[in-house]
N, C-alpha and C positions, 0 to 999 in steps of 0.2 A: 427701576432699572437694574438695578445689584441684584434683586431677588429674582430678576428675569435673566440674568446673567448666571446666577445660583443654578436656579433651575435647568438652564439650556448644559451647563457642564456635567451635571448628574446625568440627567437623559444621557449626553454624548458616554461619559462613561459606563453607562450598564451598557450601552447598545454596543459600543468597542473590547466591553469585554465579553459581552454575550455572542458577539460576531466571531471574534475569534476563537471562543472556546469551541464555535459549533465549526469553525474550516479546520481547526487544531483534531476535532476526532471524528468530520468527513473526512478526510483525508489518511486517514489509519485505513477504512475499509476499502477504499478508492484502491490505495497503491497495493495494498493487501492481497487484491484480487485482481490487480493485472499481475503482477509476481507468481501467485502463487502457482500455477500450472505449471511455470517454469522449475521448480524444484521440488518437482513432485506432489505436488497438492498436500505435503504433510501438516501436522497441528505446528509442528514447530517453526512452520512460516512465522506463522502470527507468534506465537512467543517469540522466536527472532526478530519481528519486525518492533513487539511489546518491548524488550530490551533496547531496542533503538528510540523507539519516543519516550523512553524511560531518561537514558542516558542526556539525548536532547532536551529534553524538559528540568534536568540539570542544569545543561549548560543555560540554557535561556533564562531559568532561575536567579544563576550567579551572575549572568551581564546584569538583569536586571535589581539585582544587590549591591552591584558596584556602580552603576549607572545611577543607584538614587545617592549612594555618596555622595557625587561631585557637589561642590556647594553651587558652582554653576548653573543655573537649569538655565541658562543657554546655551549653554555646551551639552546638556542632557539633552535638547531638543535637537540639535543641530546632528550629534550622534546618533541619537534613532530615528530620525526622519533619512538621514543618509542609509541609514543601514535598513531600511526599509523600501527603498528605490534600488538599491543592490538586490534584495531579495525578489523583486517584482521583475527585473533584469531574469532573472536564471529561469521565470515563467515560460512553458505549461513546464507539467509536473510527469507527463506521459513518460516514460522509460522508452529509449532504444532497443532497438530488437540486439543490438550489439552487446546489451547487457545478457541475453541469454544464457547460460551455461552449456558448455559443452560436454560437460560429464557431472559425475557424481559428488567432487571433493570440494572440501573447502565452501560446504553451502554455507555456512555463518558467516563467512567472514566476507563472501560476495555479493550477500542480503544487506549486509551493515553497509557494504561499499554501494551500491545500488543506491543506495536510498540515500546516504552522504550527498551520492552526488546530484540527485535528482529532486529530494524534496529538502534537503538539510536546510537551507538557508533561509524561507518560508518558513518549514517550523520551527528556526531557533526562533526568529521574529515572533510567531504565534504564543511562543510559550513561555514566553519573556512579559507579553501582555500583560495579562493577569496580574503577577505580582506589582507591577510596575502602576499600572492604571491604578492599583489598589492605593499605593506609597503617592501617587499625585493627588488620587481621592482623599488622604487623611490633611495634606502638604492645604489641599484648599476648603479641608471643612474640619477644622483641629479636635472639634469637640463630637465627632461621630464615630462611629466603627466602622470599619470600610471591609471589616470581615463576611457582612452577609453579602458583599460583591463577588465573592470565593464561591458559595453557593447559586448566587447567578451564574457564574460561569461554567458549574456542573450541570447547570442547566439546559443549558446551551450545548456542552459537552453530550450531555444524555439527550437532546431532541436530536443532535447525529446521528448516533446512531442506531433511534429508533427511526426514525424518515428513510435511513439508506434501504433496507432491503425492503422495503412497503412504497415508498415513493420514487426514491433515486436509482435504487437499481433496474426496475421490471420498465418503467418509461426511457433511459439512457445507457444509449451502451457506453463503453468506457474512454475511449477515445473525449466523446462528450462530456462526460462524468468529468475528467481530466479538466477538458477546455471549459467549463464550467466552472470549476472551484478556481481555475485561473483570474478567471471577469471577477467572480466577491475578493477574490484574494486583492485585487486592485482596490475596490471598493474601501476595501476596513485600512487598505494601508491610508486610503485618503482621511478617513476618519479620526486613524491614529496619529498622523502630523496635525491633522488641526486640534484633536487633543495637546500634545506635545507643544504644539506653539502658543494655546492660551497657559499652561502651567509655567510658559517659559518667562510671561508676562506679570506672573505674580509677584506683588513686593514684599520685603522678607521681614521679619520681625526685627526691629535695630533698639529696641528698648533694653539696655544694660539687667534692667532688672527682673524683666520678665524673661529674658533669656538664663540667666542664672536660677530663673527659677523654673524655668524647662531642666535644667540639667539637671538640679537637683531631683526633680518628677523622676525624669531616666535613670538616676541613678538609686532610685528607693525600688523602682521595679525593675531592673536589669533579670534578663532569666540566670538560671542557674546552671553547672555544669549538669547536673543530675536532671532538668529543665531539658536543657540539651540532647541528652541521652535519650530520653520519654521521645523525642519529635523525630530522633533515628530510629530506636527499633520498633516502635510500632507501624508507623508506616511500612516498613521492611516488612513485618509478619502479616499484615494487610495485604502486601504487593504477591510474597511467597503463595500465600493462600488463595487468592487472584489466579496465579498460573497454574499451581498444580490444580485445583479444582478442574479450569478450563482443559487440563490436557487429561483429565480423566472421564472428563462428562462425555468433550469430543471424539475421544481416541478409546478407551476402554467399555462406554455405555454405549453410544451410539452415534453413528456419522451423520450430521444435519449438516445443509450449509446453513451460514450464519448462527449456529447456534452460539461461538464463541459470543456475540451479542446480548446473552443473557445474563452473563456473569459480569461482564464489565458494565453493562447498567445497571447490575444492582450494586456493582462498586462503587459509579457513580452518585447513587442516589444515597448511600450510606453517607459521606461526603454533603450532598445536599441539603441531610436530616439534620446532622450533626451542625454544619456551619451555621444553617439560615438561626438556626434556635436553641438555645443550651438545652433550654428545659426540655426537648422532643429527647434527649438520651436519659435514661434512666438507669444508671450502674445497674442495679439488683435485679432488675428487669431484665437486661440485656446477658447480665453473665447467669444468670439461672437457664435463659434461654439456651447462649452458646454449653453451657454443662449438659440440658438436655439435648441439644441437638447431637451433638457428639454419642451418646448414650447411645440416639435412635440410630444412626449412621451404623455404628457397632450392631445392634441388632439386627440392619441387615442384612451387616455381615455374616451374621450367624442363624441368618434364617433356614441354612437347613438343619442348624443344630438346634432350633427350635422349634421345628416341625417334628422331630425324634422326641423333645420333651415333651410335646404336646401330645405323640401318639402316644410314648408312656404312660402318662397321666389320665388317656381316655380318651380326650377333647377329640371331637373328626371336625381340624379349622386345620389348615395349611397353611401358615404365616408366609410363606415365598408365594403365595397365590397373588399376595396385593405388595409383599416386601421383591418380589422379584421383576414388577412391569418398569420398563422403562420409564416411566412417567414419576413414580413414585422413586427412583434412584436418582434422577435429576435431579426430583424436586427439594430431593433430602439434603443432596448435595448444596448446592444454591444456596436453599435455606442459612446451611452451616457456614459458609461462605459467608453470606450477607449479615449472618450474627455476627462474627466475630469481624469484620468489617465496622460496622455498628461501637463494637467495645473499642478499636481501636483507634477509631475515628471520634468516636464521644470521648476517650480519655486524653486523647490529641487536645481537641476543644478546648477540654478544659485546664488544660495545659499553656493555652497561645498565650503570648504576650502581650505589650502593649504595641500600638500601631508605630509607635517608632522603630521596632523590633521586626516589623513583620516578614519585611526581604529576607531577612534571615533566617528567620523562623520555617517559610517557604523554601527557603533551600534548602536548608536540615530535612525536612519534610521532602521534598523531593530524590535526594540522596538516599533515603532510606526506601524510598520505592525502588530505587533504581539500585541499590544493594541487594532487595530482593530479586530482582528481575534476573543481575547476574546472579547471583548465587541459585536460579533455577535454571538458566537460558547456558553457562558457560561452566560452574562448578559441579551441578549435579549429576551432567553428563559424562565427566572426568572420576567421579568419585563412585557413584551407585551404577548397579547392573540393571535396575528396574528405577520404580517412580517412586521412590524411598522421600521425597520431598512432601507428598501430600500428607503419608503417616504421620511425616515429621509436622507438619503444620496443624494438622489435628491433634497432636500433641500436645504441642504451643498452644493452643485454641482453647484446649481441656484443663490445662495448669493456669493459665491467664483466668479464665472464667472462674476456678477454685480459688483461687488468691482474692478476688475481689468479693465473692460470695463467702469466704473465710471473714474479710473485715466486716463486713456486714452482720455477720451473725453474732459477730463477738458481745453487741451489748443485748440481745435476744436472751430470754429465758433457757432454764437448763433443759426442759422437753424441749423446745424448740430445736435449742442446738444439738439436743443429740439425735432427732428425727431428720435434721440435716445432715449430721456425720452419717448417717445412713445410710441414706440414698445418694450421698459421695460415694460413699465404700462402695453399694452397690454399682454406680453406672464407674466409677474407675477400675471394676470388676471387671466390668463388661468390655470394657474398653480394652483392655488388656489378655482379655480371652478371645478377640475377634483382631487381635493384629497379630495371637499367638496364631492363630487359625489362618491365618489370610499367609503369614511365612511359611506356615506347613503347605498349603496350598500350590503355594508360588516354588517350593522345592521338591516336598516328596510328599505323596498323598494317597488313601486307599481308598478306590471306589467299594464300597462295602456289597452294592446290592449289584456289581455284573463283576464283582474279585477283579479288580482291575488293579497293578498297582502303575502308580504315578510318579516318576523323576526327571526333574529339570538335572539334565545332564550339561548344559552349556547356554549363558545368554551374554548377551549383545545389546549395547545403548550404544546410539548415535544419534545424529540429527535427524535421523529419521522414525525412533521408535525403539522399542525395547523387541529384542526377538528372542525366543526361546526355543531350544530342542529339548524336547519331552519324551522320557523313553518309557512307553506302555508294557508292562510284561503281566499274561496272564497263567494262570497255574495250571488249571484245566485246559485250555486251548494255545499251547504255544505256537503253532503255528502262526494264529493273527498278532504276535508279538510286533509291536511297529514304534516305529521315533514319528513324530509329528515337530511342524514346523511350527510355530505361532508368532504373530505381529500381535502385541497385546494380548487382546484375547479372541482375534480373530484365528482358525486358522488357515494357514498356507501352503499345506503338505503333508502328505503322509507315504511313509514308506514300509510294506512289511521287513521286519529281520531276516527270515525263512527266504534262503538261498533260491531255492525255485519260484519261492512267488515275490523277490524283490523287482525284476522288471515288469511286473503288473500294474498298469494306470489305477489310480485310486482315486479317494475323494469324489470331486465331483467333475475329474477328467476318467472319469471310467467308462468303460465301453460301450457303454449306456446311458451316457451322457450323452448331450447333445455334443460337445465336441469331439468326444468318442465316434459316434454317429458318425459326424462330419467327415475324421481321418478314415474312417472303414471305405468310405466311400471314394473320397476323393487319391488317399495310395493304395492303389490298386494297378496302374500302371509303372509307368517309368521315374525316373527319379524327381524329387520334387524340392522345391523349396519351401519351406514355413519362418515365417516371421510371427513373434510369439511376444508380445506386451506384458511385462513381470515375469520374472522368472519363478518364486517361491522355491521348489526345492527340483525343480526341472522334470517333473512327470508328465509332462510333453512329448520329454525326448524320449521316453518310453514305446511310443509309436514309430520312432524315426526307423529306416531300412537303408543296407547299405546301398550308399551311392545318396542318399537324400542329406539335405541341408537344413538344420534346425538354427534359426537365430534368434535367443532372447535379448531379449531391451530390459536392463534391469537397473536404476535408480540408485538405487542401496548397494554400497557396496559389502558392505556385512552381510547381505543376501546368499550372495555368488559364494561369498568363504562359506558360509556353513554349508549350503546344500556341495558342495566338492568336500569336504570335510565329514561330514555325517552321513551324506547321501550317496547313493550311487547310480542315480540315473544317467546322469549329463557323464561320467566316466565307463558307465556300459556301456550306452546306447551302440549299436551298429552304423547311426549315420553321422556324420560329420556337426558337430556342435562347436557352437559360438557364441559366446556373452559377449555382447556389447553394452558399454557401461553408459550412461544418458537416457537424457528425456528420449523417447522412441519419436514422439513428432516431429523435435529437434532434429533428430538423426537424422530421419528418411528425408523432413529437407534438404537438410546437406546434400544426402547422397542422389 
């Protein structure tokens, strides 16, 4: 009877925390993508939204820290089974359309309120689980480790959000998607009171002596301040490199949807590796990796400065033939991600305490994700003009890997260790010649083979992207002298300097473009109205004639400043112009 009792509680706990960890990160892509259209479709949604279940998975942490305190567990039970029927109260999870925005400002801080009010209470409940279900698992089985419950629930966490766009998204639209996670979210809450009420039934240890010799146990393994320290910033440098990767794969390499999915699963699964099994992390392994992945990363940065050494040297092989396809940029990235993920999560590990310790440990651990989150989602937009976060975390990534590959070699033979000092010297070489090159790039640069010279005259970071005006000047042909607009590294405008040929449509609004075409065609008569989706640097209005009416819909407000600042389309043109600041869908409803 006891070992059938044993049994049915185990079951109940993997399945409660495995259920939750999988509505805890359904629900990131669910709300993710009914929002995101609303402001703009940019990466920083979802970093916005990542700071938000960063934050809440704090706080859910810390109830769940102070909840196993009580000596009570029937007031521990009585408190989250209520606070669980509260949560199931505030179901579905759909957003009103009154949540919309009606312009441009203020997106962080309307994404964080959004989401407060709509899924807050559900995931404080979700992510409170974990730790919590872990601290009754140890409460009812004293002699086990309730740590590989933590990798069940990345488990669970990672089949989210590989199912969502393969299963959940392409069969349910969202509305359903919504009314769906609402039905399990009832389910687990029910699974979690009958958890919460057998742990409440447990009888406590009242033997004088064996409790004094629990305290003394705790008090021989209490962690340490510097203990402490290890469970903040690694998670932190984990979480940093988490974000800026994703906003560099998505936003600078190339626009997928869902690809943000690929970095937070292998976030996931580092987490996984690490928890289920000490021995699956291998220091030396793991940081020789993260050393060379950084290495490679830097070379292909510098693939066309090694496409020049190669033709010096003779060799006919163009290193940016295989270093410049998208596939191999992702894959380098990721990679570099998921190593040092890897080292920070295995040196976590081996780090954690004992299971009396763990709520806390968990929260430290939490805290430090969510220090990262902010320090990319709210500090680095305030501080940098570009994405100065990623270098900086491959930085981190580079000296982390050194340091541990440094202890490691110390009791190594002297060829060894200086065939090591080496190929340090070498790739911290390299490393520092490809972020000297990548600032040259991102400021002033010379195109050698069309004499082209290159200056960031002006950039812009907001919630929306980094934007840059780039002023081209050639020697031999001043005339095509022109500023270009850039979003990353896409661009959005170009304009020549040369006074006769600055109202000439360019780019890929030229007269021979299709919507070149288009305007040829259709002003031709009397005055007309155009409505126009993104402004970029308003070479649009370059077509307009007087008496006509040009209306851009532009998002960004840092858009409209530059191109009136640098540009001079939308202030020559002859016909009537207008920026309207908002979602353009939003608006024309309104109007």
């Amino acid at each position: 009877m006891v070992k059938s009792e044993n049994l049915r509680f185990a079951w109940g706990a993997g399945i409660t925390i495995l259920l939750s960890a999988f509505l805890l990160f359904q629900v990131q892509p669910v709300i993710s993508k009914m929002i995101l259209p609303w402001f703009g479709g940019s990466t920083a949604v979802w970093t916005t939204c990542m700071l938000f279940f960063q934050v809440m998975l704090v706080a859910g942490y810390a109830y769940a820290h102070g909840l196993s305190q009580l000596k009570s567990r029937q007031l521990q039970m009585m408190v989250h089974v209520a606070l669980i029927i509260v949560a199931a109260i505030t179901l579905p999870i759909t957003p009103s359309e009154r949540f919309k925005p009606t312009d441009g400002s203020q997106p962080t801080l309307r994404i964080l309120l959004l989401l407060t009010l709509n899924i807050g209470l559900p995931f404080f409940v979700l992510s409170a689980t974990g730790p919590l279900v872990q601290a009754w698992y140890a409460v009812r089985y004293p002699g086990r480790s309730p740590y590989r419950l933590y990798a069940l629930s990345n488990i669970g966490s990672l089949g989210a959000l590989v199912t969502y766009p393969f299963v959940f998204e392409p069969a349910l639209d969202l509305p359903t998607q919504g009314a769906l996670w609402s039905v399990v979210f009832l389910g687990f809450g029910l699974c979690c009171a009958t958890l919460a009420v057998a742990v409440s039934r447990l009888s406590r240890v009242s033997n004088p002596a064996e409790v004094a010799s629990d305290q003394a146990a705790l008090a021989s393994t209490s962690p340490t301040w510097r203990d402490r320290r290890h469970w903040l910033w690694m998670p932190a440098l984990a979480s940093v490199m988490l974000l800026a990767v994703t906003q560099h794969v998505c936003q600078d390499i190339v626009v997928v949807p869902f690809l943000w999915i690929a970095p937070l699963s292998l976030y996931l699964l580092s987490f996984i590796i690490c928890f289920d099994r000490e021995s699956w992390y291998r220091p030396r392994l793991f940081a020789w990796l993260g050393f060379l992945s950084v290495a490679w990363v830097s070379a292909l940065i510098l693939r066309y400065d090694i496409d020049a050494l190669l033709e010096n040297s003779g060799f006919d092989f163009k290193f940016s033939s295989i270093g410049g396809t998208v596939t191999m940029q992702i894959g380098s990235y990721l990679l570099l991600m998921f190593v040092l993920c890897m080292l920070c999560h295995g040196e976590l590990v081996r780090r954690k305490p004992a299971a009396a310790y763990l709520t806390s440990f968990y929260l430290l651990v939490s805290v430090g994700g969510a220090t990262g989150g902010l320090f990319v989602s709210l500090v680095c937009p305030l501080l940098f003009e570009s994405y100065l976060e990623l270098p900086l975390a491959v930085t981190a990534a580079l000296v982390f890997s050194i340091v541990i590959i440094v202890g490691q070699i110390l009791p190594w033979r002297s060829a060894a260790q200086l065939s090591a000092a080496l190929l340090i010297g070498a790739g911290v070489g390299i490393f520092v010649k490809s972020q000297l090159a990548e600032y040259q790039r991102n400021v002033a640069s010379f195109d050698a083979v069309h004499k082209i010279h290159r200056q960031t005259i002006a950039a812009r970071r907001n919630f929306f992207g980094v934007l840059r005006v780039v002023r081209e000047t050639r020697d031999k042909k001043p005339h095509d002298n022109q500023l270009n607009l850039f979003h990353g590294r896409t661009l959005h405008g170009i304009q020549f300097t040369d006074l006769k040929r600055q109202l000439l449509p360019t780019a890929y609004y030229n007269e021979n473009s299709g919507v070149g075409l288009m305007m040829k065609k259709y002003l031709t008569d009397g005055p007309v109205k155009v409505s126009v989706i993104g402004l970029g640097v308003g070479t649009l209005a370059a077509y307009g004639r007087t008496g006509d009416r040009f209306d851009f819909y532009e998002i960004n407000p840092e858009v409209e400043r530059l191109a009136n600042e640098y540009f001079t389309f939308l202030a020559k043109s002859p016909a009537k112009v207008q920026v309207i600041r908002g979602d353009a869908t939003f608006r024309w409803k309104r109007n």
